[in-house]
Residue, then its C-alpha position, 0 to 999 in steps of 0.5 A: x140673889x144671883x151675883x151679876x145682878x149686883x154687878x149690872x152696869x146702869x143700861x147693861x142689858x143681859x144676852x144669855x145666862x150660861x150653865x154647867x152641864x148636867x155631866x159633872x154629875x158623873x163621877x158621883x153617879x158611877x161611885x153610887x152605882x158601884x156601891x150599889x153594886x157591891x151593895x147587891x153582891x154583898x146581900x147575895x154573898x149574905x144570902x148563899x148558904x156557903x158560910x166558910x168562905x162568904x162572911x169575910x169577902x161579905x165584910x169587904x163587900x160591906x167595907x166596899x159599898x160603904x166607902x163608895x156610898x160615902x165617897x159618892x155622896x161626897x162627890x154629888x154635894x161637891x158636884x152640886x154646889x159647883x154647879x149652883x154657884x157657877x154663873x156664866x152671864x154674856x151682856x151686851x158689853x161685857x162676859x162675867x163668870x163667878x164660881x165659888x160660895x165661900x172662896x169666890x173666883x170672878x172673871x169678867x172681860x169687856x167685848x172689845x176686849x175678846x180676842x177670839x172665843x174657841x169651843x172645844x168638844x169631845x165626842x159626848x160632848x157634841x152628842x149630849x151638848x157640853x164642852x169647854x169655851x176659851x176665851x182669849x182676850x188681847x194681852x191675856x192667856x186662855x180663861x177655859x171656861x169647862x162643862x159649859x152646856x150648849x157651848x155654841x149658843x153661848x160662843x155666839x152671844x159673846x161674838x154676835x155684836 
């Protein structure tokens, strides 16, 4: 059961869910493919008939991959978990966000008290549609909000009252 739907006001009504992007994912991706590449050169190194040099580049080769392969993996669970336990929810009173699942961070921020809504995006994000939300409140800093997916939708359904 998704955590703002244990927080709902009586006759809160919800305007959008907001999600992670897909790009977190890319750290971990770049890690497995850097073990896979170092995988192929390995079983090249293995498979050349110069055997004076190749078995110990072979061995660090081996060494290589497989601490890309585990330092990936890691990366890819810490990246997904993030990303199922992040929940972004704009109601029609109020902005919730909640990351974590054994060590919870919540935020929320009642609509009349949001002082300005900023979108920040890099070059990727505006092509593949990520960036970072602020969210300045009055009396209180910036709460970034990063790798939010399709930023400006959700930047409208915190303004649009």
């Amino acid at each position: 059961m998704a955590y703002y739907t244990k927080v709902l006001l009586p006759d809160e009504q919800v305007r959008t869910v907001g999600r992670l992007h897909w790009a977190i994912y890319l750290k971990a991706w770049i890690c497995l493919l850097l073990a896979t590449l170092a995988g192929l050169d390995f079983l090249h190194l293995r498979s050349s008939t110069d055997a004076a040099n190749g078995d110990s580049v072979s061995i660090v080769l081996e060494a290589v991959a497989a601490a890309f392969v585990v330092f990936g993996l890691l990366l890819l669970l810490s990246a997904w978990l993030r990303r199922v336990t992040t929940e972004i929810v704009v109601t029609d009173r109020r902005i919730i966000f909640k990351e974590g699942f054994v060590r919870r961070r919540t935020m929320e921020m009642n609509m009349n008290k949001v002082e300005t809504v900023d979108v920040v995006q890099s070059i990727l994000g505006r092509i593949f549609n990520y960036g970072t939300i602020l969210i300045r409140g009055t009396g209180s800093s910036y709460e970034p909000l990063r790798l939010i997916g399709n930023p400006l939708a959700l930047r409208t359904a915190i303004v649009a009252q």
